[in-house]
N, C-alpha and C positions, 0 to 999 in steps of 0.2 A: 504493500500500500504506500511505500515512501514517494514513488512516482505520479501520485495524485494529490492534487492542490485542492485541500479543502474548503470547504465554502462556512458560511454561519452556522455554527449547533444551533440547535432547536434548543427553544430554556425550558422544554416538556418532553418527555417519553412518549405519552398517548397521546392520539390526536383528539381536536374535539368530535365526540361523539354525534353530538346531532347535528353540526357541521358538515363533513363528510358523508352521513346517512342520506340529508339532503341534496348533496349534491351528485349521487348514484340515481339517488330518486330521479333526479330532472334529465338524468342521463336515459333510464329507462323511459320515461317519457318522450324522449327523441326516439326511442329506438320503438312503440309504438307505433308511431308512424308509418315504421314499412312496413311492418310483423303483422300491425293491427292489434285489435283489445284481444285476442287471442294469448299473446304473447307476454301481456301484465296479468291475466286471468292467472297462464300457469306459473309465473313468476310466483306475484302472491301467495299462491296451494303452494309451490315446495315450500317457500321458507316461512308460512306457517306451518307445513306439516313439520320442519326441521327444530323449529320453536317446540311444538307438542311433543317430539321424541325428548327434546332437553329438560322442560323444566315438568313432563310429567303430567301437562294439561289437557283436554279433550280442545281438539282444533278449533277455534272460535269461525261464527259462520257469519257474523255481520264484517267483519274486513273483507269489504271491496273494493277500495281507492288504494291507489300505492300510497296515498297521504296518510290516509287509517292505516297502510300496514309500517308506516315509518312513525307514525305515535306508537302503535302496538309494539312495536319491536323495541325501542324506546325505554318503554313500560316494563319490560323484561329482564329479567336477567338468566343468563345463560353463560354456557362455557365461551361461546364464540360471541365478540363486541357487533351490536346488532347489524354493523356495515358489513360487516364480511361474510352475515346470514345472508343479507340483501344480495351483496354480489356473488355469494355461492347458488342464491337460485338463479341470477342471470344466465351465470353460464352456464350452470342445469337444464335451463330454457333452453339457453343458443342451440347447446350437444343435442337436445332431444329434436330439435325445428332442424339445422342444419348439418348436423354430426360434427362439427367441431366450431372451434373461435374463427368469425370470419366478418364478414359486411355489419352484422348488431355488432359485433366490439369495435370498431369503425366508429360507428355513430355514437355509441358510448361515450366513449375516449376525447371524440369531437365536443360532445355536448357538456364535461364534465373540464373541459380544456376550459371553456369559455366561460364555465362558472367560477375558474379558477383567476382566467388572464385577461376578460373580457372578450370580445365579436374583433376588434378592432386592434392589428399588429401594431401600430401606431407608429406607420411607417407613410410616406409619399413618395408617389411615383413609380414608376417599375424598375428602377435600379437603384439599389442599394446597397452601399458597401455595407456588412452585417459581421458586426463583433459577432461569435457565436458562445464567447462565454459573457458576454455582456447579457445577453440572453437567459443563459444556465444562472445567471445571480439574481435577475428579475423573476425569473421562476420560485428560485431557493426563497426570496424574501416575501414571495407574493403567499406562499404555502405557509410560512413561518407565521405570515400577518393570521393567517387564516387559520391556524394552528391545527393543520393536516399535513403538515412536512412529518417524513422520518428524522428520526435523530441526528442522523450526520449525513451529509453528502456531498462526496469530491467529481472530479473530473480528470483528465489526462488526454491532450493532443496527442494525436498520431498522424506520423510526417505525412501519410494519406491519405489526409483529408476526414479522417474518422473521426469519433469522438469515445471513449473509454468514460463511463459515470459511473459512479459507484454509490451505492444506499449501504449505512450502516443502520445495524437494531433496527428495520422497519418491521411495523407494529403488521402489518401483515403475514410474516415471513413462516409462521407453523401451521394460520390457515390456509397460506397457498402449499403446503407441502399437502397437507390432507387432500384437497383439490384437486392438486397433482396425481395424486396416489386414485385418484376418482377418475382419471383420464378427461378432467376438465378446462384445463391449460392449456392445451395441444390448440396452434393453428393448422393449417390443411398441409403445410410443409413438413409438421414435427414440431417446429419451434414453439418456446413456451412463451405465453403471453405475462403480461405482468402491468398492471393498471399504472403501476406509481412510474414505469418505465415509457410506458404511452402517452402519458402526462409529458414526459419531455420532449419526445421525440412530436406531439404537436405544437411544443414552445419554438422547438428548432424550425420546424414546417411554419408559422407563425413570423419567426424572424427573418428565413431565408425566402419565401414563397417556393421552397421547393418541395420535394418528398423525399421525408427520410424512414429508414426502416434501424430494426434493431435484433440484435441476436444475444442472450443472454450467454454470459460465457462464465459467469459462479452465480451459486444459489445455495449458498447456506447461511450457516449465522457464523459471526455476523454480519458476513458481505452478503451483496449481492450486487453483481459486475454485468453492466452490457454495453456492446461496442453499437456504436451509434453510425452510419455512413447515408447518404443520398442513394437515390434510388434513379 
């Protein structure tokens, strides 16, 4: 890790809880859109049904809005922080509608960027010389303000144009293994998806107007590393 230039620690461990809950919510909501009410119908059922396996209760039947299921979840307590029930039934959803992460984690990612950095790069014109860690520090502070950053997160250029980020302690990192181990992280290629990782590479898309992709290359605790390049 001595080759990555760290950015601001978070002055918190977890994020905020209905902070982040929310901001899944409005993601599912965009992703509505193409799926149709179909697709928040079975959202809601698994992660109440995944609610009623945890704390023991008989599945509640008036949650119908994603709004009602983001107070209900809220309201809960459970082994898993109610965001990562949320986004454990998305991608239960996707796998079951699409067989893997694919076009809904798109629109996700998109929807949950803008809740994060605004509609608006806050850039003019079509050409733009673009710092790209000036970029990576506007993101780190804009998550910090909103306090849904992970604990620590660096960076490291690569003479090829790449970019190397790194998340330490993200408060995600046990529920995405269980996930994993669900065969719910897979895109169509293989490669594992990872929300807090998609968040940047639409800050980069954002700052550059180009397309960038990402390939996670560690994934334990308490790193987790992915190489950033254009597409």
């Amino acid at each position: 890790m001595v080759d990555f230039r760290m950015l601001e620690v978070a002055p918190y461990s977890q994020p905020d809880t209905r902070t982040i809950t929310e901001l899944i919510i409005n993601g599912v909501k965009a992703q509505e859109n193409m799926y149709g009410l179909v697709f928040t119908a079975k959202v809601i059922d698994y992660a109440l049904r995944l609610v009623s396996r945890q704390i023991g209760e008989e599945k509640p039947e008036d949650v119908r809005t994603l709004n009602q299921l983001a107070d209900y979840l809220l309201s809960k307590e459970c082994s898993f922080p109610p965001y990562w029930i949320l986004l454990w039934a998305v991608f239960k959803t996707e796998k079951k509608l699409e067989g893997c992460q694919g076009a809904g984690t798109r629109i996700l990612d998109m929807a949950i960027s803008e809740g994060v950095m605004g509609s608006d790069s806050g850039l003019e014109g079509d050409l733009v010389e673009i710092d790209l860690v000036d970029a990576l520090v506007k993101l780190r502070r804009s998550t910090i303000e909103m306090k849904i950053a992970p604990l620590q997160m660096g960076y490291k250029e690569n003479e090829d144009g790449s970019i190397d980020v790194l998340f330490q302690d993200c408060y995600f990192l046990d529920a995405c293994r269980l996930a994993l181990n669900e065969g719910l992280l897979k895109r169509a290629d293989g490669r594992m998806v990872c929300g807090v990782f998609s968040l940047v590479r639409q800050s980069l898309k954002k700052a550059t107007r180009r397309e960038w992709d990402y390939t996670i290359s560690i994934f334990d605790k308490p790193n987790c590393i992915a190489r950033f390049f254009t597409v």
